[in-house]
C-alpha positions, 0 to 999 in steps of 0.5 A, a space after each residue: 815301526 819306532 818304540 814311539 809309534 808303537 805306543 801311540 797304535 796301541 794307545 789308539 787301539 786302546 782308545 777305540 775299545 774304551 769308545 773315546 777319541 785317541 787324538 783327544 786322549 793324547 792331547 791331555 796326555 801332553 797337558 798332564 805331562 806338566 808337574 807342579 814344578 816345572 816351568 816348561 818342557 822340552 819336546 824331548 821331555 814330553 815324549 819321555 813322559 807320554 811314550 808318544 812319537 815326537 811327529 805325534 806331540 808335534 801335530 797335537 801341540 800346534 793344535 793345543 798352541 793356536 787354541 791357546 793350551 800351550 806356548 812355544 817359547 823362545 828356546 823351543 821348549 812349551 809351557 801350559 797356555 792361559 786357556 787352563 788358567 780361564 777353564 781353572 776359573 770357570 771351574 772354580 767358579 762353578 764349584 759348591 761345596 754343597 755339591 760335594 762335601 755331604 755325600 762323601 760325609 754320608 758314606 763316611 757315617 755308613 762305613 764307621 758308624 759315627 758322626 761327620 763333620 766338615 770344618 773351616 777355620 774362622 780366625 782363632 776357632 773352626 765353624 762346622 760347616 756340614 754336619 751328618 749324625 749316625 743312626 745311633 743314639 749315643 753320639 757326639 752332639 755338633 750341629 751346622 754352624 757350632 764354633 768350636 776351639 782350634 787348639 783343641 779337638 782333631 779337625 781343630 788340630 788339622 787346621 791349624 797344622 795344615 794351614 800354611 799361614 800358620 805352619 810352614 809346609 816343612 813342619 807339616 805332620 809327618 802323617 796326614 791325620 789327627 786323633 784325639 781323645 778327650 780332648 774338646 769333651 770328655 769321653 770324645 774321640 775323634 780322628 781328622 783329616 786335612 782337605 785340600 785345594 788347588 795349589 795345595 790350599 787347605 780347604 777344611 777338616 774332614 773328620 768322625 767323632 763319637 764316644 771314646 769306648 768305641 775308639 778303641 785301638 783295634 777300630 781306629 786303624 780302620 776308621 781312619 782309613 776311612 777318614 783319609 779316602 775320603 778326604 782325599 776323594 774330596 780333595 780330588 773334588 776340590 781340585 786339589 792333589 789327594 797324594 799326600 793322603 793316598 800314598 800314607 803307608 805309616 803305621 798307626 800312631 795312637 793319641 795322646 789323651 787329653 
C-alpha cells in the first residue's frame, strides 16, 4: 500500500469514529488546500498539501468541477469554481453582527471585569456599535450609539492603524493590539484590538476600558490576552483570518500615557 493510500484508509477510519463522511471531509480538504496567494494548483501540489492518493483528488475533484467548486484549466492545473464565491454571498448576506458580536462582548466582561465595546469608523470619528457594562460601579461610561474621536482612544487608534484606506498594510503595527491610558478621558485605560473580514477587511475595534488604577502593569498582560481571543473568535465569525491575532507571541508593550 502507497504513503498516499495510507492516509486516505486512516483519514477514513478517522472519519467513521467522529460520525462524519470521509469522501465529504476530503473534498473540503482539496478545497482548503487553496491559500490566499495561489492562483491554482497542480494535482501534484494538491496531494502534497492533503496527504491523499492522486486517484483519490481525482475521482473527488471531478465531482467538485461538475457541481462547479473547482475548474480544470487549460494547463491541467485547478482553481476554486464560482459556486464558493455564490456560498460567500449567501453567507454574507445571512451575516448579522447582532448574531455575534454581544455574546463574545459578554464573555469578555465576565473574564476581565471591564466594560466592552464594539466600534466601526464613521469618517473621521468611530460610533459604538455594541455596548456591554461590567457589574461594577466605577466604570467607564460609553453608551450604544456615542461617537467618540478616532485619534484618540485604543479602539479609535485600531481603526485608524488597521484601516487600509488610511494605512498601507506594511505599516501596520507590529503587534495587533493598542493600549492607552489617559488618553480620550483622564484616568481612562483601554486596550483594543482590530476585527477583520473576509479579504482581510477591517470590520471594527473590539475593546475594554475602565479606570486606570485597575490597568495595572501585572493585569494588562492578561486582560489583553483576552481582548486578542476574542477578537480573533470574532474575526473567525466574520469570516475573516484570525492568524494575525492568534500567532502574537511579543512581549507585552506598555502604553505610552496621554
Amino acid at each position: 500500500m502507497s504513503l498516499g493510500s495510507e492516509a486516505d484508509q486512516k483519514s477514513a477510519e478517522k472519519a467513521d469514529k467522529a460520525g462524519g463522511v470521509a469522501a465529504v471531509e476530503r473534498a473540503l480538504a482539496i478545497l482548503g488546500a487553496f491559500r490566499a496567494s495561489d492562483t491554482s494548483l497542480t494535482l501534484n501540489e494538491i496531494a502534497l498539501r492533503t496527504g491523499m492518493y492522486k486517484s483519490t483528488i481525482l475521482r473527488l475533484i471531478a465531482t467538485l468541477v461538475q457541481q462547479h467548486c473547482m475548474v480544470r484549466l487549460d494547463d491541467g492545473s485547478y482553481q476554486l469554481g464560482s459556486m464558493l464565491l455564490h456560498w460567500g454571498g449567501l453567507y454574507q448576506a445571512a451575516l448579522r453582527l447582532d448574531d455575534h458580536v454581544p455574546p463574545i462582548l459578554r464573555r469578555l466582561v465576565q473574564e476581565t471585569q471591564e466594560g466592552a465595546s464594539f466600534f466601526t469608523r464613521e469618517g473621521n470619528l468611530r460610533v459604538c456599535l455594541f455596548r456591554v457594562d461590567p457589574q461594577r460601579s466605577v466604570r467607564d461610561h460609553i453608551r450604544t450609539g456615542d461617537l467618540l474621536p478616532l485619534d484618540r482612544g485604543a479602539a479609535g487608534r485600531v481603526l485608524a492603524s488597521f484601516d487600509r484606506t488610511l494605512t498601507p498594510p506594511e505599516k501596520f503595527p507590529a503587534q495587533p493590539y493598542i493600549v492607552t491610558v489617559g488618553e480620550r478621558e483622564p484616568d481612562i485605560a483601554a486596550v483594543a484590538a482590530p476585527v477583520f473580514g473576509p479579504w482581510d477587511s477591517l470590520r471594527g475595534a473590539l475593546a475594554i476600558s475602565g479606570p486606570a488604577a485597575r490597568f495595572s502593569s501585572t493585569l494588562v498582560p492578561g486582560m489583553t490576552q483576552a481582548v486578542l481571543k476574542a477578537a480573533a473568535e470574532l474575526t473567525r465569525r466574520l469570516g475573516g483570518d484570525p492568524s494575525r491575532l492568534e500567532r502574537f507571541e511579543g512581549g507585552y508593550q506598555p502604553p505610552t500615557a496621554g
